[in-house]
mmCIF file of the N, C-alpha and C atoms, coordinates in Angstrom:
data_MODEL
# 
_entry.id   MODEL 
# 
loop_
_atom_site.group_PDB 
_atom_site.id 
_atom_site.type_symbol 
_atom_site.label_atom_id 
_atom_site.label_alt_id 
_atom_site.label_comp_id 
_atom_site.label_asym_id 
_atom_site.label_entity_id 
_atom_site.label_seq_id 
_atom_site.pdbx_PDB_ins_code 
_atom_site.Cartn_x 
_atom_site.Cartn_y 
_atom_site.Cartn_z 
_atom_site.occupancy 
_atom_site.B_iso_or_equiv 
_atom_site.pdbx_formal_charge 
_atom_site.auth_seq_id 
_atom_site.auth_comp_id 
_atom_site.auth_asym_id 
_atom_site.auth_atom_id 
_atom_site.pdbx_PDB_model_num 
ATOM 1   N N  . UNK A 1 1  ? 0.856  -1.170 0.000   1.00 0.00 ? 1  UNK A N  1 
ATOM 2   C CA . UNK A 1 1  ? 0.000  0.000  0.000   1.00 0.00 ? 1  UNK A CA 1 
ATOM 3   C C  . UNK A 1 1  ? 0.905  1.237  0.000   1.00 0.00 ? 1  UNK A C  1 
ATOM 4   N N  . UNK A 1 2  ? 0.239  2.289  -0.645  1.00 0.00 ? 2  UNK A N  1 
ATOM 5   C CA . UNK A 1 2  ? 1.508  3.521  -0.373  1.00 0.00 ? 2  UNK A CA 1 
ATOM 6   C C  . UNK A 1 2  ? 0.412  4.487  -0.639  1.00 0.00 ? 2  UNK A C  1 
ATOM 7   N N  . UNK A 1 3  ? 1.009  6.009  -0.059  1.00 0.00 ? 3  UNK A N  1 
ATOM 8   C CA . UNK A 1 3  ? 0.099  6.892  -0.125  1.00 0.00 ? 3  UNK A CA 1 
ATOM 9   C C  . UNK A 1 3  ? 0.670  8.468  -1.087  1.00 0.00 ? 3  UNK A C  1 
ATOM 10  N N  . UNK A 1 4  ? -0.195 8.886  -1.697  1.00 0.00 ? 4  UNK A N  1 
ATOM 11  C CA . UNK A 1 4  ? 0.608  10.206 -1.389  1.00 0.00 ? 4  UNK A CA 1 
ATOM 12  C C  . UNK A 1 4  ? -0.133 11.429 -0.623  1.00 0.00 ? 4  UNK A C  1 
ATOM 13  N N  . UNK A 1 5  ? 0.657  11.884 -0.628  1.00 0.00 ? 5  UNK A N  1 
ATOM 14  C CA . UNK A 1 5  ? 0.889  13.165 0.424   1.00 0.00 ? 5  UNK A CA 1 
ATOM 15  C C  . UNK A 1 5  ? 0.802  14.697 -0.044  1.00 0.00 ? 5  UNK A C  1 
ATOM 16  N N  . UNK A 1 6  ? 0.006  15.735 0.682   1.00 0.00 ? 6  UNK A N  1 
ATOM 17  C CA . UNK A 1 6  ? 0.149  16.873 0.344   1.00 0.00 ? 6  UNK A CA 1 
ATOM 18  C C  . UNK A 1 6  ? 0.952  17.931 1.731   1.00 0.00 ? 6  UNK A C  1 
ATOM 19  N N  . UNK A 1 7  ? 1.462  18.883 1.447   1.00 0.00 ? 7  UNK A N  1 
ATOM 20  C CA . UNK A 1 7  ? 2.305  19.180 2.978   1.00 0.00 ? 7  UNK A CA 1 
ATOM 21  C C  . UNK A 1 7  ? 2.790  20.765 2.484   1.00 0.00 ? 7  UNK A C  1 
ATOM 22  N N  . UNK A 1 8  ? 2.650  21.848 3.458   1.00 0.00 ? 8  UNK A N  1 
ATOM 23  C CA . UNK A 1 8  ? 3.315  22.634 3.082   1.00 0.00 ? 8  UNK A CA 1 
ATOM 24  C C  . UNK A 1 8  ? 4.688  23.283 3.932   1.00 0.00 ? 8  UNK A C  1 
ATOM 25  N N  . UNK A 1 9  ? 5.802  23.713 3.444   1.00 0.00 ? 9  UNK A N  1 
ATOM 26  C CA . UNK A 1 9  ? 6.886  23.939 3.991   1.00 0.00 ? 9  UNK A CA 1 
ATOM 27  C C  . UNK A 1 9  ? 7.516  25.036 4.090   1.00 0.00 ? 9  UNK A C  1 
ATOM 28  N N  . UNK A 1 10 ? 8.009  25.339 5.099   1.00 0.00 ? 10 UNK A N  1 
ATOM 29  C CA . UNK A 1 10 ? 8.639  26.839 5.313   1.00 0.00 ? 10 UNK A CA 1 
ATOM 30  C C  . UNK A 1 10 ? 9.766  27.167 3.689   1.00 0.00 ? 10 UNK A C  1 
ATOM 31  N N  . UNK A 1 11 ? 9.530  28.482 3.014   1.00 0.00 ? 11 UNK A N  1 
ATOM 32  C CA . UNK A 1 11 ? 10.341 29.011 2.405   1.00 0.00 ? 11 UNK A CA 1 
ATOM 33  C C  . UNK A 1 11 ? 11.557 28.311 1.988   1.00 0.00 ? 11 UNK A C  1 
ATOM 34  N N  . UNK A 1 12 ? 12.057 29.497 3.125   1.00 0.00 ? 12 UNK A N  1 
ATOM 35  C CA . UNK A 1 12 ? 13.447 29.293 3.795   1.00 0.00 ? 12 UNK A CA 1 
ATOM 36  C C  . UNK A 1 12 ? 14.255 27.889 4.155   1.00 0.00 ? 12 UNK A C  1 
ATOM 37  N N  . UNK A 1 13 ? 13.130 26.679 4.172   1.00 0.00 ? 13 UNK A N  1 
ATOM 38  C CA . UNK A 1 13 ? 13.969 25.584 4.642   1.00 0.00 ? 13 UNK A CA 1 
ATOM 39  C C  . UNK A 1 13 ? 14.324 24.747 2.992   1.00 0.00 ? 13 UNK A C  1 
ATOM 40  N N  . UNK A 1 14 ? 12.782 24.809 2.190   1.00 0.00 ? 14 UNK A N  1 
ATOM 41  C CA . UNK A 1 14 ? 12.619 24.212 0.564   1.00 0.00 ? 14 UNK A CA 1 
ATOM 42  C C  . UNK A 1 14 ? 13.964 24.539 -0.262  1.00 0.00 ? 14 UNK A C  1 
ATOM 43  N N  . UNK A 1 15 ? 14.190 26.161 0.364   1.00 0.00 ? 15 UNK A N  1 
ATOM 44  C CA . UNK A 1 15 ? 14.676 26.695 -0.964  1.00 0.00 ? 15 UNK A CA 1 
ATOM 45  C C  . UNK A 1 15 ? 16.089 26.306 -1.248  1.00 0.00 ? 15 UNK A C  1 
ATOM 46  N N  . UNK A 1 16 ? 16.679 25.287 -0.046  1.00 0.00 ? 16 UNK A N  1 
ATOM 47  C CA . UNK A 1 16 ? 18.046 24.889 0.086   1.00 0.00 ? 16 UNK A CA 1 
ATOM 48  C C  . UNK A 1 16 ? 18.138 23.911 -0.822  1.00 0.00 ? 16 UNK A C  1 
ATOM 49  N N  . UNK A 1 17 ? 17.022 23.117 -1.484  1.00 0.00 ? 17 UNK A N  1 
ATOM 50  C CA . UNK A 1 17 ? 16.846 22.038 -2.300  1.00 0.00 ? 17 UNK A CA 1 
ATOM 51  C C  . UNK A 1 17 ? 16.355 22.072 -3.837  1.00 0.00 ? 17 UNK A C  1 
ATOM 52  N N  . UNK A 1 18 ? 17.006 21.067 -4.165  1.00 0.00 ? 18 UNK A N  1 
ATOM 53  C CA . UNK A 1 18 ? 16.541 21.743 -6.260  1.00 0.00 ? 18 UNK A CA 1 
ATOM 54  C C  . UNK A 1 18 ? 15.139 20.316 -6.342  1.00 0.00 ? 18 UNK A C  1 
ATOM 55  N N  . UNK A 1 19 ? 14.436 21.025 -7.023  1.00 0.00 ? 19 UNK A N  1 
ATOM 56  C CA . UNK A 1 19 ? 13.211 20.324 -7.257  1.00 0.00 ? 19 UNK A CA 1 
ATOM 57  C C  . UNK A 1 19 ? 13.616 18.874 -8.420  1.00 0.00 ? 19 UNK A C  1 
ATOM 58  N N  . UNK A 1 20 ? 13.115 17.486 -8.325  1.00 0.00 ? 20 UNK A N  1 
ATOM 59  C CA . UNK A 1 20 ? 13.530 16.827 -9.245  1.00 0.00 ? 20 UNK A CA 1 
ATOM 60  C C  . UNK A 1 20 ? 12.387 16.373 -9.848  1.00 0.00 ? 20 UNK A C  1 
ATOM 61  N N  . UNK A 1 21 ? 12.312 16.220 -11.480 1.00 0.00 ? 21 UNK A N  1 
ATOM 62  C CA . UNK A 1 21 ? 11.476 15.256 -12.117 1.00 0.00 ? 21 UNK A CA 1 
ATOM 63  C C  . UNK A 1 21 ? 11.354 13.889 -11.994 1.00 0.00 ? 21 UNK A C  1 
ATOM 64  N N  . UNK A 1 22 ? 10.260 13.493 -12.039 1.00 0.00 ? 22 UNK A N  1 
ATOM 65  C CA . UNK A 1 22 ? 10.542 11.983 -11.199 1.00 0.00 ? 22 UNK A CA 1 
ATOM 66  C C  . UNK A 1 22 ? 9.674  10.841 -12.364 1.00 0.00 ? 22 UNK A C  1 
ATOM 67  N N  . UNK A 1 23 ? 9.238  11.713 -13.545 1.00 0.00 ? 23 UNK A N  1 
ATOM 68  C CA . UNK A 1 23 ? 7.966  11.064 -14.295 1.00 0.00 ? 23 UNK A CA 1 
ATOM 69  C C  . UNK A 1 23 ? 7.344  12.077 -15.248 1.00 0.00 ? 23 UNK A C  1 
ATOM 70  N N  . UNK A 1 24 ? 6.506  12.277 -15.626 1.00 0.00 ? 24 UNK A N  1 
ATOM 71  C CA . UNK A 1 24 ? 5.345  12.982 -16.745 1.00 0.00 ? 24 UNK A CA 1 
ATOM 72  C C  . UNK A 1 24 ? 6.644  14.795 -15.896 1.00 0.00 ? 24 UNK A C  1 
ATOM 73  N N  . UNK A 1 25 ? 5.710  15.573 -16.752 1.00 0.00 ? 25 UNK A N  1 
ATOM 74  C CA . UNK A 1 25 ? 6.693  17.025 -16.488 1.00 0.00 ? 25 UNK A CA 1 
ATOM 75  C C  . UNK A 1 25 ? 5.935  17.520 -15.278 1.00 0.00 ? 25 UNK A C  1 
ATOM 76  N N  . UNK A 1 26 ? 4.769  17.041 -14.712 1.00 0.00 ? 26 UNK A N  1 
ATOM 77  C CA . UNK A 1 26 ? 4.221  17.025 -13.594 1.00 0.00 ? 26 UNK A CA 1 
ATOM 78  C C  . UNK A 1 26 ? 4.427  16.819 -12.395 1.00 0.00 ? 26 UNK A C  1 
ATOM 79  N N  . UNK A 1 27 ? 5.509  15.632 -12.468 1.00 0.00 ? 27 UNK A N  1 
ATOM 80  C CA . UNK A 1 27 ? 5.701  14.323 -11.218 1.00 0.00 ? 27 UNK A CA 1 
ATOM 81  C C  . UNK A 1 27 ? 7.139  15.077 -10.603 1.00 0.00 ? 27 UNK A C  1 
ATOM 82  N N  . UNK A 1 28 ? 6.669  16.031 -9.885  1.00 0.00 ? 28 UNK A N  1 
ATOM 83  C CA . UNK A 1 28 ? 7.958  16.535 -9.475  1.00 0.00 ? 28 UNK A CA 1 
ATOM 84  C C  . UNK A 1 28 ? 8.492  16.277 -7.784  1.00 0.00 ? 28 UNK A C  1 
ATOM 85  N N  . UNK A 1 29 ? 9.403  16.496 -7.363  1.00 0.00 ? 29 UNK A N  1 
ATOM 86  C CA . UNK A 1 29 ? 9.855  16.596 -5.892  1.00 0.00 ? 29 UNK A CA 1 
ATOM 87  C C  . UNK A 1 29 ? 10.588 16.729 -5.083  1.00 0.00 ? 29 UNK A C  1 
ATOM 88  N N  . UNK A 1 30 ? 10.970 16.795 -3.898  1.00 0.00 ? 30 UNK A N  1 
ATOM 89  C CA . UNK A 1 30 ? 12.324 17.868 -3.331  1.00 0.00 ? 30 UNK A CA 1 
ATOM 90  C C  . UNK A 1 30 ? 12.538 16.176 -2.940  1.00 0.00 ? 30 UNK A C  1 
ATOM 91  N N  . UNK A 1 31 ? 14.422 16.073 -3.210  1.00 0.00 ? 31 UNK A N  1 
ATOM 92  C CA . UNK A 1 31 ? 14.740 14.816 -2.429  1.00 0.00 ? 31 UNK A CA 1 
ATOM 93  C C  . UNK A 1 31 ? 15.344 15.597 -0.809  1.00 0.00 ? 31 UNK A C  1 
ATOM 94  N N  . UNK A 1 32 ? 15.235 15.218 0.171   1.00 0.00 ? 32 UNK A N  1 
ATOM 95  C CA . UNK A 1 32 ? 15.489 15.465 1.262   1.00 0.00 ? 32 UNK A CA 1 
ATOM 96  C C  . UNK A 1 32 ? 16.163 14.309 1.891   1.00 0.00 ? 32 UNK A C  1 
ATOM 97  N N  . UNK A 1 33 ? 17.921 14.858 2.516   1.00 0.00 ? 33 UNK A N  1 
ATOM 98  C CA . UNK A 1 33 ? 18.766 13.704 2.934   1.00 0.00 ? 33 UNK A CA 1 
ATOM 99  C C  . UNK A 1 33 ? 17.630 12.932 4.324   1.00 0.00 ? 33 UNK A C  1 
ATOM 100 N N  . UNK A 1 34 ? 17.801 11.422 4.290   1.00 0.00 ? 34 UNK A N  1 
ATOM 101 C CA . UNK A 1 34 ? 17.433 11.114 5.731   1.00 0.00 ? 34 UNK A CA 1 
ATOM 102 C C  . UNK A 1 34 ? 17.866 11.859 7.236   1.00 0.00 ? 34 UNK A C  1 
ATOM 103 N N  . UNK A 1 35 ? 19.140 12.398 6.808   1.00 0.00 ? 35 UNK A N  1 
ATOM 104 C CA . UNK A 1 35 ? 19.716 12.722 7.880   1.00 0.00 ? 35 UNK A CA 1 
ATOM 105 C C  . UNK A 1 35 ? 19.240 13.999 8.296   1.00 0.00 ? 35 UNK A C  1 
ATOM 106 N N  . UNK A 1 36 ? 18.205 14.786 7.446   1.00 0.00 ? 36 UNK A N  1 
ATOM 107 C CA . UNK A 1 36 ? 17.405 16.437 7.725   1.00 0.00 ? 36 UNK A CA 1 
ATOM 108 C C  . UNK A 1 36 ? 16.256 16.382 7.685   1.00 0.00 ? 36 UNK A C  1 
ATOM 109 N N  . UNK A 1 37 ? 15.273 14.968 7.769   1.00 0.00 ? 37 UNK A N  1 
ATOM 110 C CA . UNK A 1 37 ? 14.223 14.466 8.067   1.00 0.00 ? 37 UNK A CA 1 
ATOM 111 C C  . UNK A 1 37 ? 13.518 15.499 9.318   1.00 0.00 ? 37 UNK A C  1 
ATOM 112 N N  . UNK A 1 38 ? 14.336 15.330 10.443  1.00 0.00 ? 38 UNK A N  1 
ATOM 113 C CA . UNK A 1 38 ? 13.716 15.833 11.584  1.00 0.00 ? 38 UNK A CA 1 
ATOM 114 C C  . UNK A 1 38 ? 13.556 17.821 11.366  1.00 0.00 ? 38 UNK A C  1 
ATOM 115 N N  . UNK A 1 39 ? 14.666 18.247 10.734  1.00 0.00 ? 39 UNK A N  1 
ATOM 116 C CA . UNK A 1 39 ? 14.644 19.991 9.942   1.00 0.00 ? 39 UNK A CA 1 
ATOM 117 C C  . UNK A 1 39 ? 13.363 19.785 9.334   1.00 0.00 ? 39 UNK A C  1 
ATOM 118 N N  . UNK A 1 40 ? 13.365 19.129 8.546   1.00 0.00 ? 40 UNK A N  1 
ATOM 119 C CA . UNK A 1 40 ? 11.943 19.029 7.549   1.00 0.00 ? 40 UNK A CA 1 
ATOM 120 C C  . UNK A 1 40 ? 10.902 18.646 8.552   1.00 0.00 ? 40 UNK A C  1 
ATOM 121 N N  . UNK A 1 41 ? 10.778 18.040 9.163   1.00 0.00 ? 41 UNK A N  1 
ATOM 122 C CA . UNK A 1 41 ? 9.548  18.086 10.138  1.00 0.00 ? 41 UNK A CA 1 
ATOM 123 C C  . UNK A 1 41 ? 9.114  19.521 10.927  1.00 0.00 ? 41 UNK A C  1 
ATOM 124 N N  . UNK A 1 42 ? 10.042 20.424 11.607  1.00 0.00 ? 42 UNK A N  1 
ATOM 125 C CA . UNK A 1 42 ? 9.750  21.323 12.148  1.00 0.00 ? 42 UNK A CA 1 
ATOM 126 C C  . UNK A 1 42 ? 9.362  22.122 11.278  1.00 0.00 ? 42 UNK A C  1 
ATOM 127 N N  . UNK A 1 43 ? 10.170 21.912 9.746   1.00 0.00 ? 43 UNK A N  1 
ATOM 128 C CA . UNK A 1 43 ? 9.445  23.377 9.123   1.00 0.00 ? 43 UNK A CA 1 
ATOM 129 C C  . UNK A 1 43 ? 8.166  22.746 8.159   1.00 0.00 ? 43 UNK A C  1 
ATOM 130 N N  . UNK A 1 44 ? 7.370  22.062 8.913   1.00 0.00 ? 44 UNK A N  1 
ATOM 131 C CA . UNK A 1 44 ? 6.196  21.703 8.247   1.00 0.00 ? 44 UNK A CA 1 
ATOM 132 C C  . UNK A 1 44 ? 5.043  22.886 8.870   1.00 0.00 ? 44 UNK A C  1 
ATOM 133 N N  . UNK A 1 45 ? 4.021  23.341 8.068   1.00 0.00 ? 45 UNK A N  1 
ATOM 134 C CA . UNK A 1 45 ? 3.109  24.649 7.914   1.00 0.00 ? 45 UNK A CA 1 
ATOM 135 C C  . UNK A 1 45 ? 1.925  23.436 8.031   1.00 0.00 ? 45 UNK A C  1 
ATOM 136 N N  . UNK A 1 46 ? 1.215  23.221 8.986   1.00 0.00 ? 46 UNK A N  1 
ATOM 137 C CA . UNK A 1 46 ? -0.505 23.362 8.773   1.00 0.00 ? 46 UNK A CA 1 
ATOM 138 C C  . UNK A 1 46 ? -0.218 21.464 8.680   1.00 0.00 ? 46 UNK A C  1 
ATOM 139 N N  . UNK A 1 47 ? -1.541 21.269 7.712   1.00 0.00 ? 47 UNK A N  1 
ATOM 140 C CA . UNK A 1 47 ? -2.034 20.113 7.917   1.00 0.00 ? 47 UNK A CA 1 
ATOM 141 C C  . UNK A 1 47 ? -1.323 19.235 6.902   1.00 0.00 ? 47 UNK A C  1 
ATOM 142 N N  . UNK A 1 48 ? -0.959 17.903 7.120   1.00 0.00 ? 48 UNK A N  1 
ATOM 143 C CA . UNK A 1 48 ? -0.607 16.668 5.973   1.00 0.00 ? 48 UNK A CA 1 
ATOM 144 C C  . UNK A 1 48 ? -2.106 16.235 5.663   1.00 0.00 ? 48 UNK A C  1 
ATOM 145 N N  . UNK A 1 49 ? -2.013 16.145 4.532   1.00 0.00 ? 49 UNK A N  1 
ATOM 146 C CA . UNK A 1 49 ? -3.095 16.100 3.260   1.00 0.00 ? 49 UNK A CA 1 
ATOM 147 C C  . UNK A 1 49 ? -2.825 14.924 2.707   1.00 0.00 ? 49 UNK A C  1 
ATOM 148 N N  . UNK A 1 50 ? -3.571 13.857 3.163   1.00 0.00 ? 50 UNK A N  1 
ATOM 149 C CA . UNK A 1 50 ? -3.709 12.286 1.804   1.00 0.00 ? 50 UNK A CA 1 
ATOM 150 C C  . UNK A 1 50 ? -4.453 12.604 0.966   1.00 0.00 ? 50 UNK A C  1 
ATOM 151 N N  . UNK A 1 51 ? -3.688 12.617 -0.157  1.00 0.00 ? 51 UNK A N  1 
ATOM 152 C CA . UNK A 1 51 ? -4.530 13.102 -1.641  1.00 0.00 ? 51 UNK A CA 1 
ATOM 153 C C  . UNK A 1 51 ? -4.588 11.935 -2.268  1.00 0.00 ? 51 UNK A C  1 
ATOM 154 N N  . UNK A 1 52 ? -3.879 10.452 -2.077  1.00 0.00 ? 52 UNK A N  1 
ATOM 155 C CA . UNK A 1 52 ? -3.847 9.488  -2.937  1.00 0.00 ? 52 UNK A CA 1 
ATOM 156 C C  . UNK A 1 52 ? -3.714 8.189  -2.221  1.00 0.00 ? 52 UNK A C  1 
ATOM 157 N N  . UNK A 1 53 ? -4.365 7.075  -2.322  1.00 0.00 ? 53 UNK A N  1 
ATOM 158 C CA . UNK A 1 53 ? -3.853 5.614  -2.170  1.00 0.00 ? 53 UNK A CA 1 
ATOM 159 C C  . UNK A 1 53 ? -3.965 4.611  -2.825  1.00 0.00 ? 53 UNK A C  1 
ATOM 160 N N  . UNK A 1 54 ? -2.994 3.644  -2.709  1.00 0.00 ? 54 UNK A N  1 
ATOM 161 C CA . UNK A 1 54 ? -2.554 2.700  -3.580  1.00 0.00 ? 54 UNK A CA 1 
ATOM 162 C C  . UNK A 1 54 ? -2.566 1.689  -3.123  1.00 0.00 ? 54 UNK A C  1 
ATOM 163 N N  . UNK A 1 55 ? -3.319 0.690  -3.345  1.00 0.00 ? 55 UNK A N  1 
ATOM 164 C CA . UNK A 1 55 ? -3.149 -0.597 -3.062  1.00 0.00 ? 55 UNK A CA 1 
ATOM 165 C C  . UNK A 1 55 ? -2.787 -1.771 -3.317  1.00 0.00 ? 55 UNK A C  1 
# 
């Protein structure tokens, strides 16, 4: 099963990262090291959003 996800993120923390294509010119996304997982958690804004599941 897998989900996806909607999430919004501080500025200032995104903008350290280059956006990657991952698929169609649509399918885009920030790779984020495991090791700045917990940075990326604090600069999360508001609510996580399941927009998708897969079964």
């Amino acid at each position: 099963m897998g989900y996806v996800t909607r999430f919004e993120v501080m500025k200032v923390f995104i903008d350290k990262y280059e956006v990657h294509q991952v698929g169609a010119s649509y399918h885009t996304e920030w790779w984020i090291p495991s090791e700045e997982l917990e940075e990326l958690n604090s600069n999360i804004v508001g609510k996580i959003e399941v927009i998708g599941e897969y079964r």
